[in-house]
N, C-alpha and C positions, 0 to 999 in steps of 0.2 A: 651385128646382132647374132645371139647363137641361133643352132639350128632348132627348127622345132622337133618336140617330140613327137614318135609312131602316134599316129591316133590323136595330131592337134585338129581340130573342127570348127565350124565357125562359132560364134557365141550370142548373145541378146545384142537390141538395140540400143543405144547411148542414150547415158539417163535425162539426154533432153530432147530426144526421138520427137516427144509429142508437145514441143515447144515449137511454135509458127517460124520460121526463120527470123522474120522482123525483132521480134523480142529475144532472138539472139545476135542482134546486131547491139552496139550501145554501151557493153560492156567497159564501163570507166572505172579510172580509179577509185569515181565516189563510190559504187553499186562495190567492187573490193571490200573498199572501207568498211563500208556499210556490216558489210559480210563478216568481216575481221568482230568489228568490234560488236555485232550480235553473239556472237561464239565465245567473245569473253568475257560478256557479260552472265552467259549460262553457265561457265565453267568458273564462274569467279566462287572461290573458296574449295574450289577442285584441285588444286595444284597446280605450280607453274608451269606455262607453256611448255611443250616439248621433255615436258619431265614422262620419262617413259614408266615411273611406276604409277602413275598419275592415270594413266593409260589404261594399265593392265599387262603392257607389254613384256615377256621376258626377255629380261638378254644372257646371255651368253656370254660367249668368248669373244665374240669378235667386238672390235674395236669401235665405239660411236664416234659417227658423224656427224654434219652439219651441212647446208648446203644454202646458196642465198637467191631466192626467187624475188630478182627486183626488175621493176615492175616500171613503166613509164608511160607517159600519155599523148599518144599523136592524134590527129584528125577525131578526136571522141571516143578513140578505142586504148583502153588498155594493151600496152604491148609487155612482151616478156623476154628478157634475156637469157639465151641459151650459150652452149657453148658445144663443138664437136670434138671428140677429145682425139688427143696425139694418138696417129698408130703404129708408134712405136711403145707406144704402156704395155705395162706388162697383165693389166687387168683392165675391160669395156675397152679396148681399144678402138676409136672408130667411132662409139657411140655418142649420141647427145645427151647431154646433162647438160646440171646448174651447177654454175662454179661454186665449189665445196672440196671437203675434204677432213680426214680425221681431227676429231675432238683433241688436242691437246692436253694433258694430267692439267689440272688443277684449271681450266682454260671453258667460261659461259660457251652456251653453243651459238649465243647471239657473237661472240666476240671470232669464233671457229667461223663463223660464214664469213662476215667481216675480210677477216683476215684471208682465208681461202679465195674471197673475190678478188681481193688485191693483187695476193699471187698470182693469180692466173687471166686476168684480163683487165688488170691495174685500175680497177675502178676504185675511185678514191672515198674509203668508207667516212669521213666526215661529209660526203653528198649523199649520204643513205638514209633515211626515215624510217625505224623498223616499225612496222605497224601489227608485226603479232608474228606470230607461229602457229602452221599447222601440225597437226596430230605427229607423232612419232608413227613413223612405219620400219616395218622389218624387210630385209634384202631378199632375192630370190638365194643366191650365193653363198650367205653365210648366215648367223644368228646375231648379226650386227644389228644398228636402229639407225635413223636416219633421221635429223629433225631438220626441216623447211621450215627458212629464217624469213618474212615476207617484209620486203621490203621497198618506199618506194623512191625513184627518183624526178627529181628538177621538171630534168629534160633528157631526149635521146644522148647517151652518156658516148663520151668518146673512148674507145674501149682497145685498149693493145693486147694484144696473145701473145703468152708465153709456151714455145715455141716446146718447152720441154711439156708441157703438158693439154696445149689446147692448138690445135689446128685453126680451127675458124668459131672464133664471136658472132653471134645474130641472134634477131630477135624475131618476134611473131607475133601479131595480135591476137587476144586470147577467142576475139569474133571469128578469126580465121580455124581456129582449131575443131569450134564446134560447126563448120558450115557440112552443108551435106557431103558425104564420100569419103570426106578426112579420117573421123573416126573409125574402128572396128575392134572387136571384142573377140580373142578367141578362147577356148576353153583346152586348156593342155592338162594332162594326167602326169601324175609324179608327186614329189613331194610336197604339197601344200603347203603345209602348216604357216608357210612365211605369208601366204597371200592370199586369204580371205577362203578358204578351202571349202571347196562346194558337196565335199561326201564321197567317197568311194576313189578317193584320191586326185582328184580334179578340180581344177582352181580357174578364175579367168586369167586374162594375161590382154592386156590394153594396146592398142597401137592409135598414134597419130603420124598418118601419109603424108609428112610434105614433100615439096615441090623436091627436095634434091635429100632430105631423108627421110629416115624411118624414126621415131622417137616410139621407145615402148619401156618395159621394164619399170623402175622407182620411178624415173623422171614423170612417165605418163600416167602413173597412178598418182604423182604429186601434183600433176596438171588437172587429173579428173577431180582431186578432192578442190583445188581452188575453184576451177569451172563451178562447179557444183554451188558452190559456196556462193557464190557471185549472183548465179542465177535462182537460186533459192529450189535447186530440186533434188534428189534423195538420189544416191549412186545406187 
């Protein structure tokens, strides 16, 4: 994780603070579903998923991504596959994501996650059910965009790491993410614009504590907008 900046502080509570625990347990694929496809029925005649003009979003120079948030169901809880990247990258080394990676020219961002999943922890995309796309978001790092391909599987997928680029495959149930202590919110100063910028040059900045890391940055702001989504409350 980079370091924080001079003057990072703590932030608000998680926009499901004032949800009972109980009704944050449950969290399944259908309550996902459910989520997915209310959103694209509001957004139907809005433009296609993950279409960043669609958005509003400007891009820049840097190069879009894709990334595939798939999705499987144990004991009643949606789980989610992550990945810890190699630290020997030359860029996030160390950190968690979803396996993804650059848009290729001429190349769907549904086909970019696809394929990026297979790379890197051989999950075999003819077992993948894409059931939508969330919003395009912009990187702290660059004026890149990133679109979350959501997708879901069977069963707990048998999953190999490619050595060049992912350390360790795991997954997490999305109940676990919202349980008390996990989440926290900090507010850091600097350049905004990429992340929802609060005034006076200050922006939040997301983290989810697990057990053996830290997830924060696009990942955990792709994690808060499905959370969100799922449980039907307002970030």
């Amino acid at each position: 994780m980079t370091s924080r900046p001079p003057g990072a502080r703590a932030g608000g509570p998680p926009p499901w603070a004032g949800m009972p625990e109980a009704e944050r347990r449950g969290i399944t694929l259908a309550r996902v579903r459910g989520a997915l496809d209310r959103v694209a029925r509001a957004e139907e005649g809005g433009g296609a998923p993950g279409d960043p003009e669609a958005s509003g979003l400007l891009l820049a120079t840097g190069a879009p991504s894709a990334v595939l948030v798939a999705l499987f169901e144990e004991g009643g809880e949606a789980r989610v596959v992550l990945t810890r990247r190699a630290a020997h990258l030359r860029t996030h080394r160390g950190e968690v994501s979803f396996p993804g990676g650059r848009i290729e020219h001429g190349e769907a961002h549904v086909a970019a996650a696809l394929r990026e999943a297979a790379e890197e922890v051989g999950l075999d995309p003819t077992g993948v059910e894409v059931v939508g796309a969330l919003g395009p978001l912009p990187t702290f790092s660059s004026a890149s965009w990133i679109t979350p391909v959501v997708g879901v599987l069977p069963a707990r997928p048998h999953l190999v790491e490619n050595p060049a680029e992912v350390e360790q495959a795991f997954d997490v149930a999305l109940a676990d993410l919202v349980a008390d202590g996990v989440f926290h919110e900090e507010i850091w100063s600097g350049d905004g614009t990429r992340a929802r910028p609060l005034g006076d040059g200050e922006f939040p900045v997301w983290f989810f504590e697990l057990a053996e890391d830290t997830v924060w940055g696009a990942t955990a702001r792709i994690l808060v907008e499905l959370i969100c989504l799922a449980l039907g409350v307002g970030r």
